[in-house]
PARO-779472 format. One record per residue (C-alpha): x, y, z. Coordinates in steps of 0.1 Angstrom, whole numbers, plus 5000, padded with zeros to 4 digits. Example, Ala and Ser with C-alpha at 12.3 -4.5 7.8 and 13.67 -1.06 7.14 Angstrom:
# PARO-779472
512349555078/513749895071/
//
This chain:
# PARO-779472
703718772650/704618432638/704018142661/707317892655/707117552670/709517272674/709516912657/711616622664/709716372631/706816422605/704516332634/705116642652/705216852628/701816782614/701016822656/702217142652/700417252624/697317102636/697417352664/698217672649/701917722643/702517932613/706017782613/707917492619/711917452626/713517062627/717216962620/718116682596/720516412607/723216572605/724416962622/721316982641/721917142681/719616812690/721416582679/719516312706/715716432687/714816142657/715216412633/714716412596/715916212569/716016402532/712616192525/711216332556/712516692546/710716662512/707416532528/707216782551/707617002528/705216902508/702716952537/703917322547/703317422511/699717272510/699117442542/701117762533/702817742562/706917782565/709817542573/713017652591/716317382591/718317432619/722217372609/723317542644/726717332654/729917372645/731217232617/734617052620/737017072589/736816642580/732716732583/732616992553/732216722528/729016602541/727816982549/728317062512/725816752505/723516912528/723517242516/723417192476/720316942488/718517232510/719517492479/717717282456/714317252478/713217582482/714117582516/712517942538/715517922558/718817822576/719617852613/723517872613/725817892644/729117872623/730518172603/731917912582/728317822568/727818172559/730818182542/730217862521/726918022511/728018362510/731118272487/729417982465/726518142452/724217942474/720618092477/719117992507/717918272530/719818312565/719118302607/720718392630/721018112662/720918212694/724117992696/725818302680/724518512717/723518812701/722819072723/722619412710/722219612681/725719632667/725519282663/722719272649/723219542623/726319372617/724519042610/721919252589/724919372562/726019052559/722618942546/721018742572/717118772570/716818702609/718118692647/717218492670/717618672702/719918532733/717818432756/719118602784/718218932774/715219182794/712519292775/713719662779/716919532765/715019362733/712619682728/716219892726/717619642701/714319662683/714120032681/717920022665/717819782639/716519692609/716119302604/713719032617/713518932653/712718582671/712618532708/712218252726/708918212745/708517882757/710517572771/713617472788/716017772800/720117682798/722817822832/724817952807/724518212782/723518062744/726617952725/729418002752/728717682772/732317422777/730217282806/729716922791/732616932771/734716962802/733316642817/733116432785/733416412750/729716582746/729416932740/726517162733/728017342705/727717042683/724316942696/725216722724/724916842754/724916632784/723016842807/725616862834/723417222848/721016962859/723416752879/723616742917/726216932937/726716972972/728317292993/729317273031/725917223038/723417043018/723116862983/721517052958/721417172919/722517502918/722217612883/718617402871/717317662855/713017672858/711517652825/710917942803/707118052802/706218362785/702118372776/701718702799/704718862776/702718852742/701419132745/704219362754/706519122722/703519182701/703519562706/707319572704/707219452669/708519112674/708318892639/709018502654/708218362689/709818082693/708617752717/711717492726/711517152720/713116952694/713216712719/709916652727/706616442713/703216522702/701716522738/704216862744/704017002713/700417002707/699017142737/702017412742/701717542708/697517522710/697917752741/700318022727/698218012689/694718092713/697118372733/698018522701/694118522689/693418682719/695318942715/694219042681/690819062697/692019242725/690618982752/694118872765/694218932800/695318812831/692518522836/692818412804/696518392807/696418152838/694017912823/696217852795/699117812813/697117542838/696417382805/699917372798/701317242827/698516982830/699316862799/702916842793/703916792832/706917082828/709217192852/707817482875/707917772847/708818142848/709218442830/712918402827/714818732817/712018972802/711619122838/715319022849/717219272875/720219172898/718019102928/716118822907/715618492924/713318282907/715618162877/717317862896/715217542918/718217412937/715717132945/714716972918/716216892882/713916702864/710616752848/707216572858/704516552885/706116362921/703616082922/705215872949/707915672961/708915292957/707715152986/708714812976/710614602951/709314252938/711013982915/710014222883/707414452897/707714812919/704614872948/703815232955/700915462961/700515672935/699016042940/697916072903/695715902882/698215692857/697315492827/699115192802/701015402778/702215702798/705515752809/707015792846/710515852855/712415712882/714915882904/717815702923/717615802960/721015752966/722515832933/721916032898/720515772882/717415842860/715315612849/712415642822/710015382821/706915332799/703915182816/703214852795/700814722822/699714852860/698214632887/695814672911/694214442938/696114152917/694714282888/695214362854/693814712850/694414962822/694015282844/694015362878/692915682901/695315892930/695315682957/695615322945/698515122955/699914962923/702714742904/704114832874/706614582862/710514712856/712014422833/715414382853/716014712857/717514772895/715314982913/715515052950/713015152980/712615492985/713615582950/711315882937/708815832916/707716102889/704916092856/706516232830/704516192799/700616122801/699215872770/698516132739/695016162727/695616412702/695516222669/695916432636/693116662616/695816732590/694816462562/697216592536/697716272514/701616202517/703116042487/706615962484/708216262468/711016242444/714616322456/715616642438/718616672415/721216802439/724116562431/725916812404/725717052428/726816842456/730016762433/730617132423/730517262454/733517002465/735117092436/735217462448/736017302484/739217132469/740617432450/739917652480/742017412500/745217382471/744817782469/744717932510/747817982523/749117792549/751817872576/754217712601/751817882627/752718002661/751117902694/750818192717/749718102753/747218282779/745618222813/741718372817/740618582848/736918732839/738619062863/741219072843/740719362815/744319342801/746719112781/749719112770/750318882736/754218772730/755218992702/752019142696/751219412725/748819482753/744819362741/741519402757/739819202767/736119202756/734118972773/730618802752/727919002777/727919262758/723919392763/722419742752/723419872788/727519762786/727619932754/729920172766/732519932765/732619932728/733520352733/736520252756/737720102724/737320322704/739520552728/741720212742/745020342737/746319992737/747319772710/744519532703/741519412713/740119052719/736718992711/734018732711/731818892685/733318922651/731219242647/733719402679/736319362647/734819602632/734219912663/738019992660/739719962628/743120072645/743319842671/744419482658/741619212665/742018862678/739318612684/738718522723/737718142729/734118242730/734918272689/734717972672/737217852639/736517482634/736717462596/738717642566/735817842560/735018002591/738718102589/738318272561/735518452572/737918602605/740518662578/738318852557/737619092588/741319152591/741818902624/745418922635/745418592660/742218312666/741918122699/741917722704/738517672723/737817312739/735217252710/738417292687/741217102707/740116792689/740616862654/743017142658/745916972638/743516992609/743317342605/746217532624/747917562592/745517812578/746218062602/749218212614/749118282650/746618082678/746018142712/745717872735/743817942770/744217822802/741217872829/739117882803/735417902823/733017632819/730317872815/728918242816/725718332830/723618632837/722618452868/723718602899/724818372923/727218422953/731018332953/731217962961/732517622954/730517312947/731616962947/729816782917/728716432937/728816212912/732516232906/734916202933/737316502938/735616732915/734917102921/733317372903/734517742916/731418012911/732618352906/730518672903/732018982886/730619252872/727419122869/728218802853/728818482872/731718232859/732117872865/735717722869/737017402873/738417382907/
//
């Protein structure tokens, strides 16, 4: 079972290594689903490559965001540079990467994000004949759910273990697109699950998800079969990734020797908390059932240990008693008590007793200077980061390695880009228009017929769905999977919303499949004038839901508090709950 571990720069990564991953994933500047992390330059690429191959270790690049059309250029750059490095692997959200490498010859072997919400073993198996080497699970799937996929399939398997949990399902998230021009299919979200909200009765956050901790799960993931686990955390430093990946590589050891247990288990997950000052965890969907309640903490949003409150505020300085020991160089985080306001804030210097001091213990009333920033009274007061000790055993001598040849490539690949482009066939397209209801089964499409609708929570137990289609007596079907084009070959098959066509080539791709009619999605509004000559009929949505979760909350509406007049509609059908803009 391979141990996979996050990294944001070469520092991490060598973290990583250092404490047992077998396998590292990072995104380059460009096309990475963290597009806020440092990331990697090509130079960085080649030097940590350089350090996997002395340590025979691998190194996945994560290309998981949609690619717009005006983007493809600088995609092909990327790709004939990764072809040329011996890259292990891809992680691709967009069809229309597969179909670049698919259709140009390009040899570089193929995962499957969890942006493209996989969830059971049609679509995987699908995924498999197309050539992809791996799946990364969705991440709201049950263990019972995973072992059925697992049993059905032929193809490699990676699951997320450890780290921050999203609302909504992987890959069918509008909710930060809908309140800005950041969105989390192209690596930007804006975290608008962690925001406050208030009902008729209180403020709270409604859909901060706990964090995702899975050390007790080994085990039964390690008997299962599972190939990758997976820890989160692109966005995070060496104090997070060290510790976390330390804990799950002595797990792992433990259960080859067949000493994990349930003692053992806690104590590394104390170590874990201790050291990277998480959010409260939980086992998130491995054990999942309706009745679950321990997925959401409508109290508290952030990550860190409370330490205390602002007590008072001085020319450049805040006062408060702090209820952890704190040191120069860790990090705390301030909360607004009146507003949403966050506020990170590196410890350059504490006082105590009108002293300089370089650490203190729980209980001292200190300053720590603020630089200008306003802070008021009352304001929370969280540590978020503790100073790093771990400094690096890996003493693989780094010298500058030279840039492969890639720019022939590069240019050949455009080449084939431009005579794609002068060869499709474009079309004076029609705009066909729809409004969403998740209980609504049925629609009719101007000129077209009745279509069902299929929605994109699709597990091992709603897989009777895919039967009604086979035995739909209606006219089409619209799906959010493009391997649901394939169930029914005499049905005609149109792409949902939840299906994205950004770019000439993941057009192609749906035309391939036989497609009859692709959907505008708020990820595509954007740049749709670039590409809605490729295709001949669109669908453009109305009510299109900010999210879908496996969460089940109760019918409600929220007001989000930070912006006036704005209200989010939960609904719950069918065992999926819906967020709408009011």
């Amino acid at each position: 079972m391979e141990l996979l571990a996050p990294a944001r720069d070469l520092d991490t990564l060598k973290a990583a290594f250092d404490a047992g991953a077998d396998a590292v994933y990072l995104g380059l500047k460009d096309f990475s689903a963290r597009k806020g992390a440092k990331n990697f330059t090509f130079q960085d690429f080649l030097e940590a490559q350089h350090i996997k191959k002395t340590l025979n270790k691998k190194l996945y690049v994560a290309l998981n965001t949609l690619i717009f059309q005006n983007e493809v250029p600088l995609l092909l750059d990327t790709l004939a540079f990764l072809s040329s490095v011996e890259t292990d692997a891809i992680i691709i959200q967009d069809y229309g990467i597969y179909e670049i490498v698919n259709s140009l010859g390009l040899k570089i072997p193929l995962h499957a994000s969890t942006q493209m919400g996989t969830k059971n073993h049609i679509q995987i198996n699908f995924l498999k004949n197309l050539g992809f080497k791996r799946v990364v699970l969705e991440r709201q799937l049950t263990l019972s759910e995973i072992s059925d996929i697992k049993k059905l399939s032929n193809i490699e398997l990676e699951v997320f273990v450890h780290g921050a949990m999203c609302f909504s399902l992987s890959g069918y998230c509008f909710f930060s697109k809908s309140f800005s021009v950041r969105s989390g299919n192209r690596g930007d979200c804006s975290q608008p699950c962690r925001w406050l909200f208030a009902d008729k009765i209180s403020k709270k956050h409604p859909f901060s998800m706990l964090d995702l901790e899975a050390l007790s799960v080994l085990p039964a993931l390690d008997k299962l079969g599972i190939d990758s686990i997976k820890i989160e955390g692109r966005m995070k430093g060496v104090d997070y990734v060290y510790p976390v990946v330390q804990a799950y590589r002595n797990a792992i050891d433990l259960i080859k020797n067949g000493k994990h247990d349930v003692l053992n288990t806690r104590h590394l997950s104390e170590i874990i908390q201790k050291s990277t000052l998480s959010r409260k965890s939980t086992t998130g969907f491995f054990f999942f059932s309706k009745n679950s309640k321990k997925l959401v903490d409508i109290n508290e949003s952030g990550t860190g240990l409370p330490v205390g409150k602002v007590a008072t505020v001085f020319k450049n300085s805040i006062f408060f008693k702090t209820s952890s020991e704190l040191s120069v160089g860790d990090t705390i985080r301030i909360d607004d008590k009146d507003t949403e306001q966050r506020i990170k804030l590196p410890v350059k210097a504490l006082y105590f007793n009108n002293q300089k001091v370089s650490k203190v213990s729980a209980g001292s009333y200190i300053g720590i200077p603020i630089n200008q920033i306003k802070i008021k009274a009352g304001s929370k007061i969280y540590l978020v980061h503790k100073r790093s000790s771990y400094k690096p055993s890996t003493s693989i001598k780094i010298e500058k390695q030279n840039p492969p040849v890639y720019k022939e490539k590069s240019d050949y690949l455009k080449i084939c880009f431009n005579d794609i482009l002068k060869s499709t066939p474009t079309f004076t397209s029609k705009i066909k228009k729809l409004s969403f209801n998740p209980e609504k089964f049925i629609y009719s499409i101007h000129d077209m017929g009745d279509f069902y609708f299929i929605p994109p929570t699709i597990y091992e137990s709603k897989l009777d769905i895919y039967k009604e289609l086979n035995n739909t007596p209606l006219d089409g079907a619209l799906v959010s999977q493009p391997a649901e084009a394939t169930i029914n070959q005499n049905v005609l098959i149109s792409g949902s919303f939840f299906l994205y066509a950004t770019n000439i080539f993941a057009i192609k791709f749906f035309s391939k499949l036989g497609f009859k009619a692709l959907s505008i999605s708020p990820d595509s509004y954007a740049i749709f004038n670039e590409i809605k000559q490729f295709f001949p009929i669109w669908l453009e949505w109305k009510n299109i839901p900010l999210c879908v979760s496996r969460v089940p909350m109760e019918n409600c509406r929220y007001r989000l508090t930070s912006k006036k007049h704005t209200e989010i509609d939960v609904k719950y059908f069918n065992g999926d709950t819906y967020l709408f803009l009011s």
